[in-house]
C-alpha positions as CSV (number, residue, x, y, z in Angstrom):
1,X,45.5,-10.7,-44.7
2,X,44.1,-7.5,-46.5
3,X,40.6,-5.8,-45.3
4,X,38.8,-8.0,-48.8
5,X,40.2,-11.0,-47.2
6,X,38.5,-10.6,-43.3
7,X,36.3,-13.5,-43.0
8,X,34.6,-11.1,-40.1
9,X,31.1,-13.1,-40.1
10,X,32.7,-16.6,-40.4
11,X,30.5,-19.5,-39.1
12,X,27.7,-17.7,-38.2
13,X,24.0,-17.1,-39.3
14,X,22.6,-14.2,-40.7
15,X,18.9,-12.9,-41.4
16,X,18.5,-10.5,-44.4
17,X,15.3,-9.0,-45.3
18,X,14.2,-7.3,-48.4
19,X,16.7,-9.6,-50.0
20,X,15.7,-10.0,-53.4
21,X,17.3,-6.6,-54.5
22,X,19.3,-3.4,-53.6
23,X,21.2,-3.2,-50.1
24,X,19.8,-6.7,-49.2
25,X,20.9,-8.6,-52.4
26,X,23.6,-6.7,-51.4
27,X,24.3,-7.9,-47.9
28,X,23.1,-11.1,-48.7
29,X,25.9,-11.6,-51.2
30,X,28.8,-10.2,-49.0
31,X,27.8,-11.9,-45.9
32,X,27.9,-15.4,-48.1
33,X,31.1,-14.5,-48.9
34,X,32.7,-13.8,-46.0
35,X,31.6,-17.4,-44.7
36,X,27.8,-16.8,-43.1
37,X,25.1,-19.1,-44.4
38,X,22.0,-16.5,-44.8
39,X,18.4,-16.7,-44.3
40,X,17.2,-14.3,-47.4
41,X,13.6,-13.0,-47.1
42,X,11.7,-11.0,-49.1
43,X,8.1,-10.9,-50.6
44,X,9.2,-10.8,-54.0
45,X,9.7,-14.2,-55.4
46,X,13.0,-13.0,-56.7
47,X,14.7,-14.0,-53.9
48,X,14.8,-17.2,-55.2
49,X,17.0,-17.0,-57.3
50,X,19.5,-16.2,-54.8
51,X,19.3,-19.7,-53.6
52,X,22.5,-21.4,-53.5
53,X,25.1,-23.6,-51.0
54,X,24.9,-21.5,-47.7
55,X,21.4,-19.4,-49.0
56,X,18.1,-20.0,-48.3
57,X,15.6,-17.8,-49.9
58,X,12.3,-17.3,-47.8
59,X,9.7,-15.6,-49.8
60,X,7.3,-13.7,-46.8
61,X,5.5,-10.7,-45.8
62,X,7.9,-9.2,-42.8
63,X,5.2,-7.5,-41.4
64,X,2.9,-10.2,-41.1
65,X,3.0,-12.6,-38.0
66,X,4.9,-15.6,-38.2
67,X,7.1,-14.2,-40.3
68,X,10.0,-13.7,-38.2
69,X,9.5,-17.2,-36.3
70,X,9.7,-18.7,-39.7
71,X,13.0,-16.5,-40.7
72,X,14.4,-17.6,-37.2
73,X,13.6,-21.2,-37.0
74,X,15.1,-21.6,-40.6
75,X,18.4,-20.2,-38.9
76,X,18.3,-23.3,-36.5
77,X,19.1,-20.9,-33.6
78,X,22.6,-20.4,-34.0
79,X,24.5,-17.4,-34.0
80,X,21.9,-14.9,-35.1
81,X,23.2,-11.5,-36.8
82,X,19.8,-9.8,-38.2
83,X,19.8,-7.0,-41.3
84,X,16.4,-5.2,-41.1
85,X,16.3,-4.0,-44.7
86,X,13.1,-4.6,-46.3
87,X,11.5,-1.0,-46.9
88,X,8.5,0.9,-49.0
89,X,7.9,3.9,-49.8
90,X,5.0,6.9,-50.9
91,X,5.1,9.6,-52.2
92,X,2.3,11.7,-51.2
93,X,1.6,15.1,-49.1
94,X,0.1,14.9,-45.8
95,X,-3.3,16.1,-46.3
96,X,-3.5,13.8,-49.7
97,X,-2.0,10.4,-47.6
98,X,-4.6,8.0,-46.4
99,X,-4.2,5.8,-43.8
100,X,-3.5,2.8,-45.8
101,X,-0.8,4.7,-47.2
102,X,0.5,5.4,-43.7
103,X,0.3,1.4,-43.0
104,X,1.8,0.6,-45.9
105,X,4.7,2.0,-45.2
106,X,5.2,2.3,-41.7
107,X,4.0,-2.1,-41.4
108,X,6.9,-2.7,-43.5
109,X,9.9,-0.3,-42.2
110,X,8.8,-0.5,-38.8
111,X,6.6,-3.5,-37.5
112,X,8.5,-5.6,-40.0
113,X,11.5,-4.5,-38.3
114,X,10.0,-5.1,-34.3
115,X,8.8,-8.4,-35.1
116,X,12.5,-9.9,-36.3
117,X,14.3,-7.8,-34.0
118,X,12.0,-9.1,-30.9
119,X,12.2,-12.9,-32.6
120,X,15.8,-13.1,-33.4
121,X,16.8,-11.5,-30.0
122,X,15.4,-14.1,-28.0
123,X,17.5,-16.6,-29.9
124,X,20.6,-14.0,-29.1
125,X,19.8,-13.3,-25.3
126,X,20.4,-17.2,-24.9
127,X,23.4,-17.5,-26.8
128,X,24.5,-13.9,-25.1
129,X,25.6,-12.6,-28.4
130,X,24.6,-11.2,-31.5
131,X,24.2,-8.2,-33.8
132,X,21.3,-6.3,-35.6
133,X,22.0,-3.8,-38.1
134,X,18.8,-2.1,-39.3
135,X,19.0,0.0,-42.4
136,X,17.5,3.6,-41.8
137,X,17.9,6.3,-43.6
138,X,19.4,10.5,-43.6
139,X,15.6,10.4,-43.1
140,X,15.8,9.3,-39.8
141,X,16.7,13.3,-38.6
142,X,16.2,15.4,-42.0
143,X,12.4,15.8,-43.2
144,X,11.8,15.8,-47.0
145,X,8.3,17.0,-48.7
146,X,5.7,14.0,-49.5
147,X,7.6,11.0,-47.8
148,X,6.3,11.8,-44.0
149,X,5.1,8.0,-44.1
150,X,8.8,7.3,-44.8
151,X,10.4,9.9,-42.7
152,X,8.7,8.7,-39.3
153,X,9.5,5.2,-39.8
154,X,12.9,5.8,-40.2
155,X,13.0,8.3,-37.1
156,X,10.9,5.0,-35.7
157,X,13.5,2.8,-36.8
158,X,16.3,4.8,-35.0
159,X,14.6,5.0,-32.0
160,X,13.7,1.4,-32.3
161,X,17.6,0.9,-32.6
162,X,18.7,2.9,-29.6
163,X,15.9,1.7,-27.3
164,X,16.8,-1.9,-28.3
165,X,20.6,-1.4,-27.7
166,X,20.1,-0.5,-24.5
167,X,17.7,-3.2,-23.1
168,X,20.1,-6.1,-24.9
169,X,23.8,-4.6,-24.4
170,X,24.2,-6.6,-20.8
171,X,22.9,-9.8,-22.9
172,X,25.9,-9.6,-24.8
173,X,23.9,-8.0,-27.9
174,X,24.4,-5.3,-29.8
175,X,21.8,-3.3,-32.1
176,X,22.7,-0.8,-34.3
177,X,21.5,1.3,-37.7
178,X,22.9,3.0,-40.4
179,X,21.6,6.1,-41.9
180,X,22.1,5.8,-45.7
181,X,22.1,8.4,-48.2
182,X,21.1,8.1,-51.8
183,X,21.4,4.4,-52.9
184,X,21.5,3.4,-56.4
185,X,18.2,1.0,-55.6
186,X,15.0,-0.1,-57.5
187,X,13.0,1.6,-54.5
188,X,11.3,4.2,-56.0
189,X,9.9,1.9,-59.0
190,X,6.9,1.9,-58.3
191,X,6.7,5.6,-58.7
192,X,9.0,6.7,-61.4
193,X,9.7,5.1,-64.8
194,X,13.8,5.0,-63.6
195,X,14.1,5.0,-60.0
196,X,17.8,4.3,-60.3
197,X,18.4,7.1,-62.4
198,X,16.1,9.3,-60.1
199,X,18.6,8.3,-56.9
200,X,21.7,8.8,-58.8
201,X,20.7,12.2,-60.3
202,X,19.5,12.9,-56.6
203,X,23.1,11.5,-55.1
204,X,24.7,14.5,-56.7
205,X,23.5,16.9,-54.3
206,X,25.8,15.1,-51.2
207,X,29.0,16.8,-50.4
208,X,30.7,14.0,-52.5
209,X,28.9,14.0,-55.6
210,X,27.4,10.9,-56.0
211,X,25.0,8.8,-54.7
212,X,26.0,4.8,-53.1
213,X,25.9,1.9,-54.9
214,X,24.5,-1.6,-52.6
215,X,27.8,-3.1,-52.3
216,X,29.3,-0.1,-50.2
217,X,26.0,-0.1,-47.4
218,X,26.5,-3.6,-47.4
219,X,30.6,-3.4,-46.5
220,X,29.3,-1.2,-43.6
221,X,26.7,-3.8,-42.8
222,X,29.4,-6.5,-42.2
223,X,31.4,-4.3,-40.3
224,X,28.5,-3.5,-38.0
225,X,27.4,-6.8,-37.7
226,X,31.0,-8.5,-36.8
227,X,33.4,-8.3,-33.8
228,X,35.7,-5.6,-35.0
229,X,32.8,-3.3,-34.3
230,X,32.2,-4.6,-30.7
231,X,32.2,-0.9,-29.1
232,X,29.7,0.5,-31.1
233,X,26.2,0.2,-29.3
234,X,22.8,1.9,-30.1
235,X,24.6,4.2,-33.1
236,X,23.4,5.6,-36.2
237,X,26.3,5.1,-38.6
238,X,26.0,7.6,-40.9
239,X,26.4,6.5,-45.0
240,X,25.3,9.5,-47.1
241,X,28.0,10.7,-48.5
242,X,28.3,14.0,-46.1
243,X,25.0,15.3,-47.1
244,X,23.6,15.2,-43.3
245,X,26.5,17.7,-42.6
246,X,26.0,20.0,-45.6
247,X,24.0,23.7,-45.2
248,X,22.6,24.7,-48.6
């Protein structure tokens, strides 16, 4: 049986939020194919269109309450794995940011996050297993200028993960990240005519030249979330293409 073969999520249940595009469409897709039946959220209606034998879109605001309960009860409380991917960003200096620019992002990448990582763990404690993967960022320890929204929620997000791993590892849980580079995504949208194009001009600048495309986070997402990664607690897998490790 070759690595493309590994059913490694076989059976079980998975949660994937900001599903309709990117690193969750992503994940979504990869999971499904490796024999998970996924719970696909997002609060783009999009996600629809993912529906299918062993999907079911939910269309929801992560950072709104009820949310998660809704994502979790749809997964009938079996074998929860949870992908904390839904993310926004802004793009503004400090001194120009106002607070609902702050909330904006940091309710989404990091409230949205607590709320299905405190919902689905309950459903995981009982069982005494389970994974949660959230998706941070080379973000999470490198400052860049006009994202500080974005930068502290993914240092949040990190420290979420870590603090997490350790209160759920004796639960038979295990709670980790990944810190993602440059990701050929529709993120930046909102702010550029060709966000796409801005991240894969940007991905040059890594030590390898390019930046990721969905499908390669996502292989590390399955990996993460599965039993052949059962040693690996509270960790920040790296995914950006060296660029963390790079002086320029």
């Amino acid at each position: 049986m070759t690595l493309k073969e590994v059913n490694e999520v076989e059976g079980k249940v998975a949660i994937v939020t900001g599903a309709a595009s990117g690193i969750g469409k992503a994940t979504v897709e990869l999971l499904h194919a490796r024999g998970a039946r996924v719970i696909a959220e997002d609060i783009n209606s999009d996600v629809e269109k993912l529906a299918a034998d062993g999907i079911v879109p939910l269309v929801a605001d992560i950072s709104k309450d009820g949310s998660a309960e809704q994502a979790v009860g749809l997964a009938l409380e079996q074998s929860v794995l949870l992908v904390n991917n839904a993310a926004r960003i802004v793009y503004k200096p400090v001194v120009d940011m106002t607070r609902e620019d702050w909330n904006y992002v940091m309710e989404t990448n990091v409230t949205g996050a607590f709320l299905h990582s405190r919902e689905a763990a309950k459903v995981m404690m009982k069982q005494r297993r389970g994974s949660i993967v959230n998706i941070a960022s080379y973000a999470s320890y490198f400052a860049f200028p006009t994202i500080a929204a974005d930068t502290s929620s993914k240092g949040a997000l990190a420290q979420l993960t870590r603090t997490m791993a350790l209160e759920l590892a004796e639960h038979g849980v295990r709670v980790n990240a990944i810190g993602s580079g440059d990701v050929v995504t529709n993120l930046l949208n909102e702010f550029m005519e060709d966000g796409p194009g801005f991240l894969r001009e940007h991905g040059k600048g890594a030590p390898i030249g390019r930046a990721a495309e969905p499908s390669e986070i996502a292989e590390i997402v399955a990996f993460l979330a599965s039993d052949r990664a059962s040693f690996i607690v509270g960790s920040v897998v790296m995914a950006d293409g060296g660029y963390s490790v790079q002086i320029k």
